[in-house]
VMD Tcl script that draws the C-alpha trace (Angstrom):
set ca {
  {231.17 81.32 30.53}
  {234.62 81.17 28.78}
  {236.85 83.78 28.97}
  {238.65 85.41 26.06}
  {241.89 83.68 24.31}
  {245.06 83.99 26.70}
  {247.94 83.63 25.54}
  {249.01 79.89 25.85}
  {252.39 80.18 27.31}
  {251.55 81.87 30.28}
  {249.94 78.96 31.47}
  {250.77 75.21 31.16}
  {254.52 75.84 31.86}
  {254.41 71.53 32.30}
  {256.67 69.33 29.68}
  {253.16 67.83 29.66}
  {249.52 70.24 30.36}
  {247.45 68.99 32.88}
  {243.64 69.22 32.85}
  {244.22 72.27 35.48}
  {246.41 73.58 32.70}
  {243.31 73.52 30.30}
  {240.81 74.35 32.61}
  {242.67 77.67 33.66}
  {243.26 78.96 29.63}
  {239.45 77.81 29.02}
  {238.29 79.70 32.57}
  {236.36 76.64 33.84}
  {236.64 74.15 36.14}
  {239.00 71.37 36.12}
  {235.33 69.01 36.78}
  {233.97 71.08 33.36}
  {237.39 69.99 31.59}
  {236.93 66.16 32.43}
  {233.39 66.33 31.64}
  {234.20 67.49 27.85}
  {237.21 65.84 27.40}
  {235.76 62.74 28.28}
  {232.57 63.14 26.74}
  {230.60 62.41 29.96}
  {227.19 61.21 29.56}
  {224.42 63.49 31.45}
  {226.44 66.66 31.71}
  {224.51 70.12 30.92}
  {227.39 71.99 29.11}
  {226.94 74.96 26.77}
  {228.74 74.65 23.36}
  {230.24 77.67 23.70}
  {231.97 76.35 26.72}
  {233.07 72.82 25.15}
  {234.67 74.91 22.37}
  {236.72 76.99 24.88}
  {237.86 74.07 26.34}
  {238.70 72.40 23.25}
  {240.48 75.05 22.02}
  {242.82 76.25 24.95}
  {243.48 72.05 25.01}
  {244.94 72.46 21.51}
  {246.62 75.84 22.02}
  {248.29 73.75 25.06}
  {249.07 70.70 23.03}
  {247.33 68.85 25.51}
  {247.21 65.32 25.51}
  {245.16 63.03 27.57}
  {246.42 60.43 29.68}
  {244.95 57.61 27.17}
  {246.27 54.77 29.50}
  {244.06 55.86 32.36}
  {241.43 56.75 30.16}
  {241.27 53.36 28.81}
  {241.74 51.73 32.41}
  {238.62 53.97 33.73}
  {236.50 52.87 30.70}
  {238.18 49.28 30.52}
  {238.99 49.60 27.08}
  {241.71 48.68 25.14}
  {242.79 51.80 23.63}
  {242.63 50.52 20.32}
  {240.99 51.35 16.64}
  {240.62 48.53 14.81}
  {240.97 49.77 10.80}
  {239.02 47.48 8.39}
  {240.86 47.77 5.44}
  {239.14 46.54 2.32}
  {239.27 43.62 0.20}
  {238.60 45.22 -3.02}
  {241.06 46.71 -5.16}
  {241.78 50.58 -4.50}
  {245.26 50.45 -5.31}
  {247.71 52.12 -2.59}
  {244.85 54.75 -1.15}
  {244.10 52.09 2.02}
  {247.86 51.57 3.02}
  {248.66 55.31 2.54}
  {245.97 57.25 4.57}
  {246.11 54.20 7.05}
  {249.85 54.78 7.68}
  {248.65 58.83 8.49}
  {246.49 57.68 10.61}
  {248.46 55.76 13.01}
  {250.91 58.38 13.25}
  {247.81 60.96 14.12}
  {246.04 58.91 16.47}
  {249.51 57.61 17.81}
  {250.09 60.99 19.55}
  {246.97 60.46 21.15}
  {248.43 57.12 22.69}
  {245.41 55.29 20.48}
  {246.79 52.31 18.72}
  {245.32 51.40 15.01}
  {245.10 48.00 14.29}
  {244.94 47.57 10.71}
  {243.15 43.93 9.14}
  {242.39 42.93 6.07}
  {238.33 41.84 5.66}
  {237.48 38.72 4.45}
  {234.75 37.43 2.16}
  {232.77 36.05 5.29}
  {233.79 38.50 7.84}
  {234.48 36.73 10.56}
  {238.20 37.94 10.74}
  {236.86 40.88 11.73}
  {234.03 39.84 14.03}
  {237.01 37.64 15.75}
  {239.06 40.55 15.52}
  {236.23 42.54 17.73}
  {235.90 40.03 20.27}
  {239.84 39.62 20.62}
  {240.97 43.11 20.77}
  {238.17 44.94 22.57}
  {238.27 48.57 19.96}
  {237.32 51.47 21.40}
  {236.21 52.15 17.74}
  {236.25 50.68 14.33}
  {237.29 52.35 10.66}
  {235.96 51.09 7.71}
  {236.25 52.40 4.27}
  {233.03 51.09 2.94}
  {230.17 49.87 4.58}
  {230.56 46.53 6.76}
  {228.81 43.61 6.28}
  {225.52 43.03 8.48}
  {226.90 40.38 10.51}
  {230.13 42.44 10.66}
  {227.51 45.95 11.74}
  {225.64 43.66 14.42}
  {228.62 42.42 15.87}
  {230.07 46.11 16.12}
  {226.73 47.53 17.87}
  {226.96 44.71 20.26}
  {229.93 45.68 21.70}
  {228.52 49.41 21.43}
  {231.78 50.96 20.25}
  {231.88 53.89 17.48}
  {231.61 52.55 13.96}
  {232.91 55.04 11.36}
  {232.25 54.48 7.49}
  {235.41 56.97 6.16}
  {233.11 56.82 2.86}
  {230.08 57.97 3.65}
  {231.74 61.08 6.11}
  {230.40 64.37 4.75}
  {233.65 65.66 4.66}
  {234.49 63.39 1.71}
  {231.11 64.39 0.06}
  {230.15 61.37 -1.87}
  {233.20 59.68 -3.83}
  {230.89 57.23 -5.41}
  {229.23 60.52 -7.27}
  {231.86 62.40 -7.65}
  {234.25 59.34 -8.87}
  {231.47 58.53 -11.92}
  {231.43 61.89 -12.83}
  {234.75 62.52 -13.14}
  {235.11 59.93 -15.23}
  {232.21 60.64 -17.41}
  {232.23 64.30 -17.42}
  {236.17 63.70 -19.10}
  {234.83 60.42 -21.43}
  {231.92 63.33 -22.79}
  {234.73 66.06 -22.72}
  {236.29 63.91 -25.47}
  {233.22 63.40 -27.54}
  {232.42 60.01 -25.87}
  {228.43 59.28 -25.59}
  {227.91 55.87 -25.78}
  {230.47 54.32 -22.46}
  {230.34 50.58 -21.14}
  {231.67 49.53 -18.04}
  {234.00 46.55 -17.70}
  {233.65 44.11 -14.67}
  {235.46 41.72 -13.39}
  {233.81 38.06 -13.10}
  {235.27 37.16 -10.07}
  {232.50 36.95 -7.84}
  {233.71 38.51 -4.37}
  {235.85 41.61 -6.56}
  {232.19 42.18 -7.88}
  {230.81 44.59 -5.02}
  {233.97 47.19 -5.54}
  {232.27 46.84 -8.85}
  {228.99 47.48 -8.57}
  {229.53 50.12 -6.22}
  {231.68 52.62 -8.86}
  {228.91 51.17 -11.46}
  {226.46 52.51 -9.67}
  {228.21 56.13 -9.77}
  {228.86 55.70 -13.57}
  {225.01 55.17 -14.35}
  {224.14 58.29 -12.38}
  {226.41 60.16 -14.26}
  {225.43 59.41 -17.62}
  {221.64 59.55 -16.96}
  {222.86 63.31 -15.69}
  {224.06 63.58 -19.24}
  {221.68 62.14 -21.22}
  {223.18 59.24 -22.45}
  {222.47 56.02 -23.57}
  {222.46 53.41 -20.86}
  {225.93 52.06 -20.20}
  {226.36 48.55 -21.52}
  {227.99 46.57 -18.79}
  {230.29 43.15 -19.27}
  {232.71 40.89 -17.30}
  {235.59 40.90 -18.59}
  {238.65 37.84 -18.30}
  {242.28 37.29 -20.47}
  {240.11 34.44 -22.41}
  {236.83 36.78 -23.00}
  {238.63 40.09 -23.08}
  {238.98 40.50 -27.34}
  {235.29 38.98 -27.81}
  {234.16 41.99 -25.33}
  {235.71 44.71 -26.70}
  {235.01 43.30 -30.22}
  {230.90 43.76 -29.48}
  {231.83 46.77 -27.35}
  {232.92 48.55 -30.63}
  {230.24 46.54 -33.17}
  {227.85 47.99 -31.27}
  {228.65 51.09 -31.28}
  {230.35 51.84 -27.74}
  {233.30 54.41 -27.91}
  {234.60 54.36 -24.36}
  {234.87 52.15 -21.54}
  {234.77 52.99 -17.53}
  {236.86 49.51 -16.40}
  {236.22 49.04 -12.57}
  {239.45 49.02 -11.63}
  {243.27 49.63 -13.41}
  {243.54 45.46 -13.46}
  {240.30 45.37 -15.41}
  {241.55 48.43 -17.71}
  {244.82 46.44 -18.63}
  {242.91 43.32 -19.70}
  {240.69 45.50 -21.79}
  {243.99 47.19 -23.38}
  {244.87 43.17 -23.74}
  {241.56 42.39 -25.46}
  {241.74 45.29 -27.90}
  {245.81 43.88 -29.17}
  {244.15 40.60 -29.30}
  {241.20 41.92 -31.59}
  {243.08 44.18 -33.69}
  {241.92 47.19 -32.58}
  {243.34 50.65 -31.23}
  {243.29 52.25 -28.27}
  {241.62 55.08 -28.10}
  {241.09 55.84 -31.57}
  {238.29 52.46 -31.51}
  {238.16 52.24 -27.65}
  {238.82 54.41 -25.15}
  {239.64 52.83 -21.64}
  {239.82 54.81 -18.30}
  {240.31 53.05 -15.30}
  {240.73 53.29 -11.25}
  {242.90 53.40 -8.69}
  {246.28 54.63 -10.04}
  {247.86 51.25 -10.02}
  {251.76 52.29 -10.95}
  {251.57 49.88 -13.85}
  {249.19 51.85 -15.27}
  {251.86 54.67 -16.75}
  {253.57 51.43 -18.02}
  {250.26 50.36 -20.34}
  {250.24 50.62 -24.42}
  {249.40 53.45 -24.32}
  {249.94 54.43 -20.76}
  {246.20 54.27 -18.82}
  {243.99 56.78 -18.09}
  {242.91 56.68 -14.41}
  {241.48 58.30 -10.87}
  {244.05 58.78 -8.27}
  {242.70 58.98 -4.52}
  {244.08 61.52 -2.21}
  {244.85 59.86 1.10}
  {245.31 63.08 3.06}
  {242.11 63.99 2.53}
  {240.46 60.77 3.68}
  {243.14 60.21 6.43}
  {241.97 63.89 7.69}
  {238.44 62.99 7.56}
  {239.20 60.08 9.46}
  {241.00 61.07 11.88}
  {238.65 64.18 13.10}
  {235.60 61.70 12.96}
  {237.56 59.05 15.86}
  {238.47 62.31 18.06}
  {235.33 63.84 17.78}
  {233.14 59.96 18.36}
  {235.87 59.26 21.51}
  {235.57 63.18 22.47}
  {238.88 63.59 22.27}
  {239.70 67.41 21.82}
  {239.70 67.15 17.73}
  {240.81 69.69 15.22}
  {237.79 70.85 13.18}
  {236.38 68.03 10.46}
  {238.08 69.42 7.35}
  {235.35 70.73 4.73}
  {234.04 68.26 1.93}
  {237.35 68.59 -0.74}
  {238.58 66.43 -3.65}
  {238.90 62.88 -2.49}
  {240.18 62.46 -6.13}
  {241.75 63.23 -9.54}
  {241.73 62.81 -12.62}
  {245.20 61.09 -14.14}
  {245.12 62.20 -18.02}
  {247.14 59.95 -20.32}
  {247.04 58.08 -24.03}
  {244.39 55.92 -23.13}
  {241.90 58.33 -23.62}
}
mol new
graphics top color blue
foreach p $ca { graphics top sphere $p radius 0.5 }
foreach p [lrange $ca 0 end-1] q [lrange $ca 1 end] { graphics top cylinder $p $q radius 0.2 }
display resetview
């Protein structure tokens, strides 16, 4: 049974805590420390216990010798960070960079790569490098998943952590809730027609059709949209009676802003646009774009306490489900 809190800096006096350090502040034995630390397989230990020891390893600033660790398990000690192919603006490169520093002080190394339309940069990637766990910010491709569960290593999907509730949801009613907030009922959604953009596509589609039929509204009229078609879209957007459009990402809002100069029309007073990602160009738009910032400490966070916790790393606490996003309010809308 754990003992209550000491105070930390009567024990541990080390430039660098020890497991005997830990074990004394937790009241356990330095075997009981290894076992949680290391998330040992087959070891009976309370949960009150594993908290004690996780918490008198953090009030130590204890760090575990990752080099040994890695030799014992012969790993590699590094995560290998999927980052994705489909436009998100700057999110991906901004929580990634968090990460690195986080699970650098934990002598983990992230390995960032881009995916590819086939995968098999990453599935090379897996072979080559030998992760102790792989990052992805949406869900990997099957060949990708099978190719992770071979090597039975920790696969974590940052967008489906609970922590980050469910962006898809919360993304297309965001959007929505401000489109009907400005008297908007009948929306479209502009897609790209570049075949492998479409699944970034039809995955914040999918959020905008939820939240409309949560609203009542008409069903969302959905079109590609290219710098040849873009004025013949918006053109039948507005014939037919559409007042706003959800574009799938800022790219696709700015050739929608192209196709309504083209046709003659106005933005928003015909059209509204609202787009995704916070692309900097987007302030720069006639008029300047409406769009959904990420918030990459929040997903960095998430991330971060998922790989401790899956390597049993002594973790701080998953942070509780916040705002993975925002709302960017400008002309457009």
């Amino acid at each position: 049974m754990a003992a209550p809190d000491r105070d930390a800096t009567s024990v541990g006096k080390s430039t660098r805590p020890t497991h005997a350090d830990v074990a004394l502040l937790a009241n356990v034995s330095t075997a009981t420390v290894s076992y949680v630390l290391n998330n040992s397989a087959g070891k009976r230990i309370s949960a009150r216990t594993r908290e004690a020891v996780y918490r008198a390893a953090g009030q130590l600033g204890y760090r575990p010798n990752v080099a040994a660790r890695n030799l014992a398990r012969g790993a590699s000690g590094v995560v290998l960070s999927v980052l994705p192919r489909v436009a998100v603006g700057d999110m991906p490169i901004q929580a990634g960079s968090l990460m690195a520093t986080a699970l650098a002080r934990y002598g983990l190394l992230q390995v960032q790569i881009f995916e590819t339309e086939d995968h098999d940069q990453i599935i090379g990637a897996i072979e080559n490098l030998d992760p102790i766990a792989v990052l992805t910010l949406f869900p990997l491709s099957d060949d990708a998943r099978v190719k992770v569960q071979a090597v039975n290593v920790p696969l974590i999907e940052i967008g489906l952590l609970p922590a980050l509730g469910d962006p898809l949801l919360t993304v297309g009613a965001l959007r929505v809730g401000h489109l009907v907030s400005r008297g908007h009922r009948q929306i479209a959604f502009g897609h790209t027609d570049i075949a492998k953009w479409r699944v970034m596509g039809d995955y914040w589609l999918q959020g905008i059709v939820e939240a409309a039929r949560a609203r009542d509204l008409p069903p969302i009229t959905v079109n590609a949209v290219n710098a040849s078609n873009a004025a013949d879209v918006v053109t039948g957007w507005v014939r037919d009676g559409v007042s706003a459009v959800c574009a799938q990402s800022d790219e696709i809002a700015g050739l929608v802003l192209h196709g309504l100069r083209e046709a003659r029309l106005r933005c928003p007073d015909d059209l509204a646009v609202i787009g995704i990602d916070a692309n900097p160009m987007g302030a720069l738009c006639d008029p300047p774009l409406t769009t959904v910032e990420f918030n990459p400490a929040s997903i960095a966070d998430a991330a971060i306490a998922a790989v401790l916790t899956e390597l049993g790393y002594p973790a701080p606490p998953a942070p509780l489900p916040t705002d993975v996003a925002r709302l960017i309010v400008r002309e457009s809308t």
